[in-house]
C-alpha positions in Angstrom: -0.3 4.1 -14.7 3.2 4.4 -16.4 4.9 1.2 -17.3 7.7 2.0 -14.8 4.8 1.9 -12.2 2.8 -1.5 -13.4 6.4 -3.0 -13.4 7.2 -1.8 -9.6 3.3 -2.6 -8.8 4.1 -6.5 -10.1 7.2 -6.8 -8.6 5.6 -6.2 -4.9 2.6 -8.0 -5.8 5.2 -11.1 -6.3 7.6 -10.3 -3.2 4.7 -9.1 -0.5 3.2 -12.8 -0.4 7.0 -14.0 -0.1 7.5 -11.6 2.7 4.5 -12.3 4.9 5.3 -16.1 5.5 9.0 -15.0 6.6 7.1 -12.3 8.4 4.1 -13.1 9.5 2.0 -10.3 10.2 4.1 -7.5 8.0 1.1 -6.9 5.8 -1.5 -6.2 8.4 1.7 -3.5 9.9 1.8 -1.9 6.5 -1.6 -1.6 6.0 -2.2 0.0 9.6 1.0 2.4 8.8 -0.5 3.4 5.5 -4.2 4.1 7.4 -2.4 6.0 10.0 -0.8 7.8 7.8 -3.1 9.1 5.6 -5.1 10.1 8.8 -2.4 12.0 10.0 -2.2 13.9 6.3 -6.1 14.2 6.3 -6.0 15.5 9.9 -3.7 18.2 8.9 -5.6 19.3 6.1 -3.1 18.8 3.6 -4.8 15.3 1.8 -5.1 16.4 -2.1 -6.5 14.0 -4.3 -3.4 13.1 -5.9 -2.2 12.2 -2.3 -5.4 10.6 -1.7 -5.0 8.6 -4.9 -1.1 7.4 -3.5 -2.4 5.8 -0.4 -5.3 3.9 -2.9 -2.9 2.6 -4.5 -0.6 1.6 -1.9 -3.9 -0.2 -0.5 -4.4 -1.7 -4.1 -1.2 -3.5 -3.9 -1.4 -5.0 -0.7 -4.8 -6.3 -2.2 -3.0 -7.8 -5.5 -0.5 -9.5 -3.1 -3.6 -12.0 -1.5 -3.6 -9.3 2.0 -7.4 -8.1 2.3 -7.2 -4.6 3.1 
């Protein structure tokens, strides 16, 4: 992971746990929006592993942020 992406990774790690008690209920929306998502990719046949690896990642974060994914 570049620098530019550990930076952007501990930024939303900071803001997401910030975001869900004005919002409660925003992290289980992304997380359901990511799954659905890559199921819709996956379903189409089009899910590389570099796309694969995007949407672990994405998963990752919420994780960091205190949200069990």
């Amino acid at each position: 992971m570049t620098a530019q992406n550990l930076g952007a990774n501990y930024v939303l790690t900071a803001l997401l746990p910030r975001l869900e008690k004005l919002m409660p209920g925003l992290c289980d929306e992304l997380l359901a929006g990511i799954r659905a998502d890559k199921e819709a990719i996956n379903m189409s046949g089009k899910l590389t592993a570099d796309v694969e690896e995007i949407f672990c990642s994405a998963e990752k974060i919420l994780a960091h942020s205190g949200h069990e994914t």
